[in-house]
C-alpha positions in Angstrom: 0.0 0.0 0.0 3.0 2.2 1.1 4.4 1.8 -2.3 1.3 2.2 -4.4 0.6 5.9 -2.0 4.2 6.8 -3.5 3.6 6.3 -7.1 0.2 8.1 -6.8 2.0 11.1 -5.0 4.5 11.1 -8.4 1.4 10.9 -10.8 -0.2 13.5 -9.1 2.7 15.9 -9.2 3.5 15.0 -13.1 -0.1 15.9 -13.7 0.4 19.0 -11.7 3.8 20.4 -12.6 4.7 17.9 -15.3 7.3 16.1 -13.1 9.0 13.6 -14.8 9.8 10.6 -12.9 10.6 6.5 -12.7 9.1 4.2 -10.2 11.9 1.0 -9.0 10.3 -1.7 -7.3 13.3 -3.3 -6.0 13.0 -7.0 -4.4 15.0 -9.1 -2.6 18.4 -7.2 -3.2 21.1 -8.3 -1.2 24.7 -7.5 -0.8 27.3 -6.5 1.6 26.4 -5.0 5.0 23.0 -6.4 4.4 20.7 -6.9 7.5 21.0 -10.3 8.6 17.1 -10.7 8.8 16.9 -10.4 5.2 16.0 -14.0 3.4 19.6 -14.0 1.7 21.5 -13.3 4.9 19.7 -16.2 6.6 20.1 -18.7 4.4 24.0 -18.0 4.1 24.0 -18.0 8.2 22.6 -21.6 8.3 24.8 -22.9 5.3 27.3 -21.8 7.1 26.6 -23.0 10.1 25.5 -26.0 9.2 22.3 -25.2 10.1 18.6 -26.3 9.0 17.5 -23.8 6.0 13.7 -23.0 6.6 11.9 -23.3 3.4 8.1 -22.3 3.2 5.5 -23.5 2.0 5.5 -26.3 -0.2 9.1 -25.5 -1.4 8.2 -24.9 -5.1 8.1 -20.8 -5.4 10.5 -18.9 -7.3 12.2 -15.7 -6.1 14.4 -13.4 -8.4 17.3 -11.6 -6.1 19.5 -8.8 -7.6 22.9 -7.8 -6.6 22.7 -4.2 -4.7 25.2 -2.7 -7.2 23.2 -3.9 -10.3 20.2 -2.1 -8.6 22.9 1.0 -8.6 23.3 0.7 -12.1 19.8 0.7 -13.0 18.9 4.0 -11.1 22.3 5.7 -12.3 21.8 4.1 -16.3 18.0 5.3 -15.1 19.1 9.3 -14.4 21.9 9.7 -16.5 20.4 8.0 -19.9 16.5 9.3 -19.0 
């Protein structure tokens, strides 16, 4: 909901002042210094330590991660290239 309030708030001001603008939706990114109760952290911290990996559900959904520096690259391509 929080995300869909923030895109209407951009839609409203480019319909008001003709503000350009890009929405990301960025999902699971991980990287370094990522909080360790993030879904990639976890599952590294039991690999590691040799630890049961929770998996829920029935164990058949998908997830797409990205690298936090090719989320970077996106914005930056994003502002630089319009």
């Amino acid at each position: 909901v929080v995300k869909n309030i923030g895109e209407c708030f951009c839609k409203s001001y480019n319909k008001e002042f003709g503000l350009d603008f890009t929405v990301f939706r960025f999902f699971n990114t991980y990287g370094e210094r990522q909080s360790s109760d993030f879904v990639v952290s976890k599952f590294l911290n039991a690999a590691i330590n040799n630890s049961e990996i929770t998996i829920h559900g029935d164990g058949l959904q998908t997830r797409t991660f990205c690298y936090i520096l090719d989320n970077l690259d996106a914005t930056i391509n994003s502002f630089e290239n319009n």
